[in-house]
MOPAC internal coordinates of N, CA, C and O (Angstrom, degrees):
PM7 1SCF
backbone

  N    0.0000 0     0.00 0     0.00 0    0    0    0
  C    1.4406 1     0.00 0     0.00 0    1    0    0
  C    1.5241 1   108.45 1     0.00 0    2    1    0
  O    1.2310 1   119.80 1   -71.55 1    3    2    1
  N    1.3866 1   117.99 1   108.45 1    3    2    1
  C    1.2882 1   109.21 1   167.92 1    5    3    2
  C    1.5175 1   137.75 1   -27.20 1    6    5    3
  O    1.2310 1   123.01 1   141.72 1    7    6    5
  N    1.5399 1   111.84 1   -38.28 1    7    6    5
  C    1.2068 1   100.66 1  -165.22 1    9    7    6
  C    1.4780 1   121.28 1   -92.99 1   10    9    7
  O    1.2310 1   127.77 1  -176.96 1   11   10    9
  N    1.6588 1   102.65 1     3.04 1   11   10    9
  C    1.5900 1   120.61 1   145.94 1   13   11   10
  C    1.3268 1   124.60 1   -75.81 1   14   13   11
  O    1.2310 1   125.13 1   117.87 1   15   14   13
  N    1.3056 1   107.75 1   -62.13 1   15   14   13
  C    1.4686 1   117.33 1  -149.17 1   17   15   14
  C    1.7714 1   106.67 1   -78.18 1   18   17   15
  O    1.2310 1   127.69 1   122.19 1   19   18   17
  N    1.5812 1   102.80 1   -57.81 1   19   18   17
  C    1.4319 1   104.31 1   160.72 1   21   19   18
  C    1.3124 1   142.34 1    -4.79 1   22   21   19
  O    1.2310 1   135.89 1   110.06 1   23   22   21
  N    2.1069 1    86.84 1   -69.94 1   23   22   21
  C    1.5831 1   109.15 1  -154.42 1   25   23   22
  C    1.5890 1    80.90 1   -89.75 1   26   25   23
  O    1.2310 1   101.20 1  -167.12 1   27   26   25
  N    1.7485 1   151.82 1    12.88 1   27   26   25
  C    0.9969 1   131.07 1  -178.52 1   29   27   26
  C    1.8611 1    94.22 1  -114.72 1   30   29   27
  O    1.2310 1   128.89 1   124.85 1   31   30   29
  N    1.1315 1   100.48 1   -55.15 1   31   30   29
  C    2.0660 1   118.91 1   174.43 1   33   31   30
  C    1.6058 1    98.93 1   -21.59 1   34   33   31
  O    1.2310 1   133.89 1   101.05 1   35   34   33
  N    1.6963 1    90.76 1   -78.95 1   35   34   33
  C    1.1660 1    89.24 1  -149.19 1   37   35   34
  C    1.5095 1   124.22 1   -65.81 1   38   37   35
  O    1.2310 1   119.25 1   156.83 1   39   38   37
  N    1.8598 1   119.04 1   -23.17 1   39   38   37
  C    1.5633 1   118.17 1  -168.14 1   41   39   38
  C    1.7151 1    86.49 1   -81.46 1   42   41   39
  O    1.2310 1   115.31 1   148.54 1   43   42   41
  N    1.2449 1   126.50 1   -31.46 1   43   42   41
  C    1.6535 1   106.62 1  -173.49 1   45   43   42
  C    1.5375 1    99.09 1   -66.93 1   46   45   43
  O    1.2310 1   107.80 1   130.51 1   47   46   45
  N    1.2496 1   140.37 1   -49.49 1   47   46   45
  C    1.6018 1   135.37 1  -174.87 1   49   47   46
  C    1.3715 1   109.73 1   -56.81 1   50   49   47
  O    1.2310 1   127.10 1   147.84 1   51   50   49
  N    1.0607 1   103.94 1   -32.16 1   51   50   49
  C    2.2075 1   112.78 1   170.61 1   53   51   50
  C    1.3610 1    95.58 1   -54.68 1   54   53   51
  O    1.2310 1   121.32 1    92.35 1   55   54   53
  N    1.5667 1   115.08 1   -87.65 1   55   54   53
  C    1.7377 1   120.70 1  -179.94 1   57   55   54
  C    1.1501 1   123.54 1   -38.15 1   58   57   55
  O    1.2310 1   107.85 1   147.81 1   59   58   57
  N    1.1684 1   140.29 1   -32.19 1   59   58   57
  C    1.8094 1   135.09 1   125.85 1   61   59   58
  C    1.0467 1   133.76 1   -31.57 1   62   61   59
  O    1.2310 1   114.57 1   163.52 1   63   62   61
  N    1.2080 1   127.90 1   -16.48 1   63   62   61
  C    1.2689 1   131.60 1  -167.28 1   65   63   62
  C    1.3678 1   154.41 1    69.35 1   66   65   63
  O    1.2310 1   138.52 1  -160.81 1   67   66   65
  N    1.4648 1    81.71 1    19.19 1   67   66   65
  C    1.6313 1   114.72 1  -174.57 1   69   67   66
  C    1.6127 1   115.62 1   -91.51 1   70   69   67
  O    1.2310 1   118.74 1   -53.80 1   71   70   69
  N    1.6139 1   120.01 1   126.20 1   71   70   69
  C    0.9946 1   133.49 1   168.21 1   73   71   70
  C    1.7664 1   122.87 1   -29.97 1   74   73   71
  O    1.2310 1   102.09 1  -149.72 1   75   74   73
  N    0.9832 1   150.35 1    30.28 1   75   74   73
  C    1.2512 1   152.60 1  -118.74 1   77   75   74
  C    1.4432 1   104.91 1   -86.08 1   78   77   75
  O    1.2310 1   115.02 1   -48.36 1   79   78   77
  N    1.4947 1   127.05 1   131.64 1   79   78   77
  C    1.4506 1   121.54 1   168.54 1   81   79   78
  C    1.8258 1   101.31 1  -143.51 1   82   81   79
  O    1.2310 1   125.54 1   -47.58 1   83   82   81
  N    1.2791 1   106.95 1   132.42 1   83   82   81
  C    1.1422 1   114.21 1   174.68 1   85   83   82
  C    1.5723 1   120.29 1  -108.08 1   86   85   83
  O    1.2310 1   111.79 1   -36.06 1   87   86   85
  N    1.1715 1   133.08 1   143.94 1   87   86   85
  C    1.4829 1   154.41 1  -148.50 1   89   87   86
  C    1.6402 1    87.73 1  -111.26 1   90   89   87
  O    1.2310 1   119.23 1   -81.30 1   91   90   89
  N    1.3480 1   119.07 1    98.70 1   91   90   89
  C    1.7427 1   117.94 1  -177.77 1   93   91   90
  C    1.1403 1   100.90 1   -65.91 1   94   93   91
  O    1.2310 1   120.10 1   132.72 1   95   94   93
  N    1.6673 1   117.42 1   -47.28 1   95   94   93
  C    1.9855 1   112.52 1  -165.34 1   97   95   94
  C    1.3891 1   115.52 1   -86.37 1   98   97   95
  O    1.2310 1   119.94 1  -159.05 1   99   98   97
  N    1.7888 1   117.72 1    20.95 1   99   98   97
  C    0.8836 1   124.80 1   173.40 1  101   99   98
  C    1.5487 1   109.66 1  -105.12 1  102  101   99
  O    1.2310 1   124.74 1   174.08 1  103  102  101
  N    1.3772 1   108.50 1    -5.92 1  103  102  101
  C    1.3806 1   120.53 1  -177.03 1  105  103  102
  C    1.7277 1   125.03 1   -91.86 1  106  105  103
  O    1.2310 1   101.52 1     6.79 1  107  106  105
  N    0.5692 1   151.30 1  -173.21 1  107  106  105
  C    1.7510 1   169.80 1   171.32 1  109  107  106
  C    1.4046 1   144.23 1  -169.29 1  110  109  107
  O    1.2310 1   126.49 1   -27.49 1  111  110  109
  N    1.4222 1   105.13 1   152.51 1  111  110  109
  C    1.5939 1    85.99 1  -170.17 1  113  111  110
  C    1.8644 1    84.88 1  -151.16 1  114  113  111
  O    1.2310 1   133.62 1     9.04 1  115  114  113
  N    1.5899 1    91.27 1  -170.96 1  115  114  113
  C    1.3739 1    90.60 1  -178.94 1  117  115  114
  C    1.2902 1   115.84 1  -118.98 1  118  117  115
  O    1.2310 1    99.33 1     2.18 1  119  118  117
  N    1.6430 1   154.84 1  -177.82 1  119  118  117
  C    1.4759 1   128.58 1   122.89 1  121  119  118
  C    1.1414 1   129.33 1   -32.69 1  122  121  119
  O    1.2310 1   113.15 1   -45.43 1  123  122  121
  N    1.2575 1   130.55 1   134.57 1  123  122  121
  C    1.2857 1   139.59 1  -153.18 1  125  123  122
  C    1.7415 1    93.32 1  -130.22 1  126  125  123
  O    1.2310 1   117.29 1   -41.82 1  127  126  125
  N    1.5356 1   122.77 1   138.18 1  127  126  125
  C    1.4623 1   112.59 1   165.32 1  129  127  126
  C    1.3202 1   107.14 1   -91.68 1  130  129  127
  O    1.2310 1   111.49 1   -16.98 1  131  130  129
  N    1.0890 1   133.63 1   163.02 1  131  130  129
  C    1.2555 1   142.28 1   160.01 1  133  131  130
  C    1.3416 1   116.65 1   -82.87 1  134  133  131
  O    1.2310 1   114.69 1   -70.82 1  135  134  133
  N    1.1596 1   127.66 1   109.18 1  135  134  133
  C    1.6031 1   118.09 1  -170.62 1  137  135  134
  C    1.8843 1   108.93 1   -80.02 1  138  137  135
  O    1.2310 1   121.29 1   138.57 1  139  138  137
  N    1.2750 1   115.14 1   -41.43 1  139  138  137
  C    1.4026 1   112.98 1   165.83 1  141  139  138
  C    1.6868 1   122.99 1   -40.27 1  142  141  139
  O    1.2310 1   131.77 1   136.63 1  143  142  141
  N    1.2959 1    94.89 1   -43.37 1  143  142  141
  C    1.7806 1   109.54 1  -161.03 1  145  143  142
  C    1.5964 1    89.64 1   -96.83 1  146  145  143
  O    1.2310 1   118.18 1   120.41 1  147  146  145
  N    1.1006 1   121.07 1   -59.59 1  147  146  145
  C    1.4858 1   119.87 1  -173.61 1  149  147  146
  C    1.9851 1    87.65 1   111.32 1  150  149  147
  O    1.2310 1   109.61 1  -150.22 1  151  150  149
  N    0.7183 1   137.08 1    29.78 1  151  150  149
  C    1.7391 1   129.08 1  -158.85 1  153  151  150
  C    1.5451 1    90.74 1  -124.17 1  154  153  151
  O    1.2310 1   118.26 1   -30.80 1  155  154  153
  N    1.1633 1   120.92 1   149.20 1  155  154  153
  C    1.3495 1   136.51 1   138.36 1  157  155  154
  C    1.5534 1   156.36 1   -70.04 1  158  157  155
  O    1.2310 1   111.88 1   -96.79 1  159  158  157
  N    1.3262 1   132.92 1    83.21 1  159  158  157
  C    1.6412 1   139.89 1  -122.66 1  161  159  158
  C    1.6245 1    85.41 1   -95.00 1  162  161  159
  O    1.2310 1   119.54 1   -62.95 1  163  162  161
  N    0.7869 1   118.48 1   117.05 1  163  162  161
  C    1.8646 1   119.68 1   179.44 1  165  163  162
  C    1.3043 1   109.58 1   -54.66 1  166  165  163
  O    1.2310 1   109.60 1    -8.88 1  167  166  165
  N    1.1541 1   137.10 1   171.12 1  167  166  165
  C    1.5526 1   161.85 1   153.57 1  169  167  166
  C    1.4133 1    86.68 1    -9.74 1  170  169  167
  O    1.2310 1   124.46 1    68.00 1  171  170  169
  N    1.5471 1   109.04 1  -112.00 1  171  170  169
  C    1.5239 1   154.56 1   153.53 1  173  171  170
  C    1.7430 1    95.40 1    11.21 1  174  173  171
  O    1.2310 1   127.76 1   116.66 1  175  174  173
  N    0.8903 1   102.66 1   -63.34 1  175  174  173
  C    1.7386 1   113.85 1  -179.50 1  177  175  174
  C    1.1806 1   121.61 1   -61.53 1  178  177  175
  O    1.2310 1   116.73 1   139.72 1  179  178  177
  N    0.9941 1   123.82 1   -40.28 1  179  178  177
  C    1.7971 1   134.28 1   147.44 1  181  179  178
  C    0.9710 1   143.58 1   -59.00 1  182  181  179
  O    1.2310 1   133.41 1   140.17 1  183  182  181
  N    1.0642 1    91.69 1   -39.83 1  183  182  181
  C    1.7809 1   112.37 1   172.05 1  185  183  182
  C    1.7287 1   102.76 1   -52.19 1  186  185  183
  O    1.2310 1   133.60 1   115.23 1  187  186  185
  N    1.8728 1    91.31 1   -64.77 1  187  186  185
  C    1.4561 1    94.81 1  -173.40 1  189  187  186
  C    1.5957 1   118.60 1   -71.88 1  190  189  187
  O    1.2310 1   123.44 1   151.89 1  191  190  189
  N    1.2442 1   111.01 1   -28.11 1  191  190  189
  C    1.6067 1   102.71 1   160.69 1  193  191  190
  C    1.3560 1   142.92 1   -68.59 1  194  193  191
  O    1.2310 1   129.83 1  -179.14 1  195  194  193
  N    1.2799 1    98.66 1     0.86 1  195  194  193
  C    1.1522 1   130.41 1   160.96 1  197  195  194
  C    1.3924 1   131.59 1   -79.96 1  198  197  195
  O    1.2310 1   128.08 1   143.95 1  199  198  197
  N    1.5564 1   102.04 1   -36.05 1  199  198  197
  C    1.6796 1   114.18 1   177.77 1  201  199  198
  C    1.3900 1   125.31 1   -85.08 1  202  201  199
  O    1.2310 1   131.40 1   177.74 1  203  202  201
  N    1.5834 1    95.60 1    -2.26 1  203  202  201
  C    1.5525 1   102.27 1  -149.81 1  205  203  202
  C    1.6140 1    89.17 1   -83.98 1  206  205  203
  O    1.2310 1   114.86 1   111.68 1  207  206  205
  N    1.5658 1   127.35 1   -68.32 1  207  206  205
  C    1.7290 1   116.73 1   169.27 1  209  207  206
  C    1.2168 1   101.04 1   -23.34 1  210  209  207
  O    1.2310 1   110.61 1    83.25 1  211  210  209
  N    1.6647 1   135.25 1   -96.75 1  211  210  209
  C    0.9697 1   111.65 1  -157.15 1  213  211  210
  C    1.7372 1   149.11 1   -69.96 1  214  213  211
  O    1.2310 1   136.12 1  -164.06 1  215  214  213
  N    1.3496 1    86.40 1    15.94 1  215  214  213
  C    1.3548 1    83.86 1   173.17 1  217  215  214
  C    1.6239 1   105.31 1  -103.40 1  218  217  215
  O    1.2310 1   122.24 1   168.41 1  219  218  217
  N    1.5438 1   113.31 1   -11.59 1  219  218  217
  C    1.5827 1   102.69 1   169.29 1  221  219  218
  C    0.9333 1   130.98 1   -86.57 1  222  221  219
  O    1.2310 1   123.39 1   157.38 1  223  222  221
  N    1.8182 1   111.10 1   -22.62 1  223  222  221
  C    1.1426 1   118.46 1   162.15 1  225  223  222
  C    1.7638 1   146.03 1  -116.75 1  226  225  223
  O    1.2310 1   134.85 1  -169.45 1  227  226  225
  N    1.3877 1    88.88 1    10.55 1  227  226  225
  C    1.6072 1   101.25 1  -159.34 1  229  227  226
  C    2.0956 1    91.12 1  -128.56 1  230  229  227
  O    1.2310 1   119.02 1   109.22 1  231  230  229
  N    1.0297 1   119.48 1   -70.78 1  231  230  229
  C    1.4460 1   120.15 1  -161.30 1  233  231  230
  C    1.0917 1   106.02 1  -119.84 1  234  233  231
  O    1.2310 1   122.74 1    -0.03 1  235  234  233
  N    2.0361 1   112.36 1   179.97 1  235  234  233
  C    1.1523 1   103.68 1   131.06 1  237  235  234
  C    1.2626 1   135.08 1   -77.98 1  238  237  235
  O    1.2310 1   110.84 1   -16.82 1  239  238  237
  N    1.3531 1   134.84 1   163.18 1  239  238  237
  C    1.2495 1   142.40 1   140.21 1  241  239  238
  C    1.2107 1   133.91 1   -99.99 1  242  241  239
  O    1.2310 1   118.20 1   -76.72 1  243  242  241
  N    1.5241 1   121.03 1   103.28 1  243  242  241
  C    1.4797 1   133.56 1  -158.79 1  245  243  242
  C    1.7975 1    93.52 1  -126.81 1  246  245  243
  O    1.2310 1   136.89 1   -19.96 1  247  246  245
  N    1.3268 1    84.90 1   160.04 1  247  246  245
  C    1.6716 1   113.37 1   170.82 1  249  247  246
  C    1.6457 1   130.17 1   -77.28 1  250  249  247
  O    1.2310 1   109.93 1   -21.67 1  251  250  249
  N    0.5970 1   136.50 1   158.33 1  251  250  249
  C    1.6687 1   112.20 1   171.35 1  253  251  250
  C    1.6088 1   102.47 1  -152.83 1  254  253  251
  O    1.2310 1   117.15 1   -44.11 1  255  254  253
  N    1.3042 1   123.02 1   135.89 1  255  254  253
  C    2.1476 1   117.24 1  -176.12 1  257  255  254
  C    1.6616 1    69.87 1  -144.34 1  258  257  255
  O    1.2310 1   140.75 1    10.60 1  259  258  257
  N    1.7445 1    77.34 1  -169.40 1  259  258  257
  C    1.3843 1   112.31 1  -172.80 1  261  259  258
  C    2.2018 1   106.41 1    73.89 1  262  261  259
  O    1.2310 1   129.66 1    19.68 1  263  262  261
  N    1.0809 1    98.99 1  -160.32 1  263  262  261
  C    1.3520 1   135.54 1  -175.76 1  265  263  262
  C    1.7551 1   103.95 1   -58.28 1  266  265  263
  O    1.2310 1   128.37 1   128.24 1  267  266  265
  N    1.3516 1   101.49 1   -51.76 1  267  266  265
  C    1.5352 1   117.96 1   175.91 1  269  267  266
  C    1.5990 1   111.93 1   -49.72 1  270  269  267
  O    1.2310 1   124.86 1   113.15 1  271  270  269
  N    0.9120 1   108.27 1   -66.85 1  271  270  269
  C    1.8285 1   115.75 1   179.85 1  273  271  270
  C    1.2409 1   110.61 1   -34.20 1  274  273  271
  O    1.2310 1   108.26 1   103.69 1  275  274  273
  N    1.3858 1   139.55 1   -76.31 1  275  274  273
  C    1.5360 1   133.35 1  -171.24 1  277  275  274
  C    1.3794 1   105.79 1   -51.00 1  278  277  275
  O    1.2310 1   106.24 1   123.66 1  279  278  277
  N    1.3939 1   143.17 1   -56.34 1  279  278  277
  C    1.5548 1   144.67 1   141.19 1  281  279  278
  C    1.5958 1   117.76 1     5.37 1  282  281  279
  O    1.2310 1   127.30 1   112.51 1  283  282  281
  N    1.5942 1   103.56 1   -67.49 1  283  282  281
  C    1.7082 1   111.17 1  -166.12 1  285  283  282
  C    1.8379 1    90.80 1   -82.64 1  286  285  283
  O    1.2310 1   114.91 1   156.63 1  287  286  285
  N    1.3192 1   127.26 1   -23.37 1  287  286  285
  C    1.4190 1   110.64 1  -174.84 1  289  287  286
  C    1.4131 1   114.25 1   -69.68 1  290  289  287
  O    1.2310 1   126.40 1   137.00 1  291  290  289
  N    1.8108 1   105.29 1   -43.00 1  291  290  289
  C    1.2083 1   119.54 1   165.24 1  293  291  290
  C    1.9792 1   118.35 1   -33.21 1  294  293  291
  O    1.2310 1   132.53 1   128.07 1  295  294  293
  N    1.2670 1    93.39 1   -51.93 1  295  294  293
  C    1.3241 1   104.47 1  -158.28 1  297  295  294
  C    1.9671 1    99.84 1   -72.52 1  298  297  295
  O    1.2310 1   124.61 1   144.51 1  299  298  297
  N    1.4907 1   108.76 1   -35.49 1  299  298  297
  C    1.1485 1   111.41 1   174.33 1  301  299  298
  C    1.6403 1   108.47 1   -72.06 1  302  301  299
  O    1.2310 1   117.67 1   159.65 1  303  302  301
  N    1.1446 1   122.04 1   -20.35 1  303  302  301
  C    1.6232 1    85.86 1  -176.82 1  305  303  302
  C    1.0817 1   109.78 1  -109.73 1  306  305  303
  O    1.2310 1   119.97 1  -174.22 1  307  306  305
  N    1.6357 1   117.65 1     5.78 1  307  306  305
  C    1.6848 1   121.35 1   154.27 1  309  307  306
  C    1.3870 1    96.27 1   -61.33 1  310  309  307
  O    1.2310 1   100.94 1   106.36 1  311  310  309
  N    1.4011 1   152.25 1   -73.64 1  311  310  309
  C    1.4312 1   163.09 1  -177.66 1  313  311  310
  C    1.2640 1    96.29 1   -18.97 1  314  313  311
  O    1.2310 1   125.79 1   122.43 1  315  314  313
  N    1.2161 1   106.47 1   -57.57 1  315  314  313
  C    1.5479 1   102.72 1  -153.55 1  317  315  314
  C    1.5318 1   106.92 1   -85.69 1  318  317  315
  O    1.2310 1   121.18 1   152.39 1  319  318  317
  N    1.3665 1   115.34 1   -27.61 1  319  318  317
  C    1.3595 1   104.93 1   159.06 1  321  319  318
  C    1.8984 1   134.30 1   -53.21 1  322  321  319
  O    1.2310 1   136.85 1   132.50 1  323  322  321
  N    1.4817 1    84.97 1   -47.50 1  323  322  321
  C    2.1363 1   103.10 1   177.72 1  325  323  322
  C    1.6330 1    85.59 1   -60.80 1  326  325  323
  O    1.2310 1   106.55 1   137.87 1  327  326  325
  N    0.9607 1   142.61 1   -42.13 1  327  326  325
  C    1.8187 1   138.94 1  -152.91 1  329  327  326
  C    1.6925 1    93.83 1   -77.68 1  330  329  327
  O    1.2310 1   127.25 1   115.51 1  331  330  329
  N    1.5857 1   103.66 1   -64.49 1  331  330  329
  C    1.6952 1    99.02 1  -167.48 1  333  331  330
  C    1.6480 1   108.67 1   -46.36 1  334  333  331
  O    1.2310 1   120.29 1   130.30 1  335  334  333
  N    1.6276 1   117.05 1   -49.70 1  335  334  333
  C    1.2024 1   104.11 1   163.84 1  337  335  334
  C    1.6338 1   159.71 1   -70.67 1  338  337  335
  O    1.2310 1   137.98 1  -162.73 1  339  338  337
  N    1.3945 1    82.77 1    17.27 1  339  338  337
  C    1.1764 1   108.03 1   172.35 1  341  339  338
  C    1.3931 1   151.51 1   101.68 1  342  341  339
  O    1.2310 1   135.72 1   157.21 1  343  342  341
  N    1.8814 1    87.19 1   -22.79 1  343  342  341
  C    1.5710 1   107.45 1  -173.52 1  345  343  342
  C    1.3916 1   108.16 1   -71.47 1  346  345  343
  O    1.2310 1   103.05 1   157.08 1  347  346  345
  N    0.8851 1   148.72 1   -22.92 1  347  346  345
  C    1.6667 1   147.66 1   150.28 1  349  347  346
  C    1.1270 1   122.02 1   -33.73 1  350  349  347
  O    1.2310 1   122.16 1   118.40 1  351  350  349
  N    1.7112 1   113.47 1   -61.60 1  351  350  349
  C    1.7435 1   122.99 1  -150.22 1  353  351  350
  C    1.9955 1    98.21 1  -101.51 1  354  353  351
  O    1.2310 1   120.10 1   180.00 1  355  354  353

């Protein structure tokens, strides 16, 4: 879900010193409630409120279609698996 994994990925790969660019339509998120408001922030709405720090301050944020996309998603949720366990961080 982007508005975990993202907003944690990408500022630690910044503080490393790594070039960082993230693939938005490779990403996801969920509805989120708002506990202040009591309201519900859609998918779509999170996602992108989510992207918006890091793309001002941490990466790029680019698009990716075609043939390429199922490839880089692949590759991200192998990543994100080797990461949760640890051998990365």
């Amino acid at each position: 879900m982007t508005h975990m994994c993202d907003n944690s990925i990408a500022p630690g790969a910044f503080n490393l010193g790594f070039n960082v660019t993230v693939v938005a339509n490779a990403t996801a998120s969920r509805p989120v409630v708002q506990s202040d408001q009591g309201t519900v922030l859609s998918a779509q709405a999170s996602q992108e409120r989510s992207l918006t720090p890091t793309r001002v301050l941490y990466a790029v944020v680019a698009d990716c279609s075609g043939r390429l996309l199922p490839r880089l998603t692949s590759m991200a949720i192998s990543l994100g698996k080797i990461m949760s366990l640890g051998f990365l961080l």
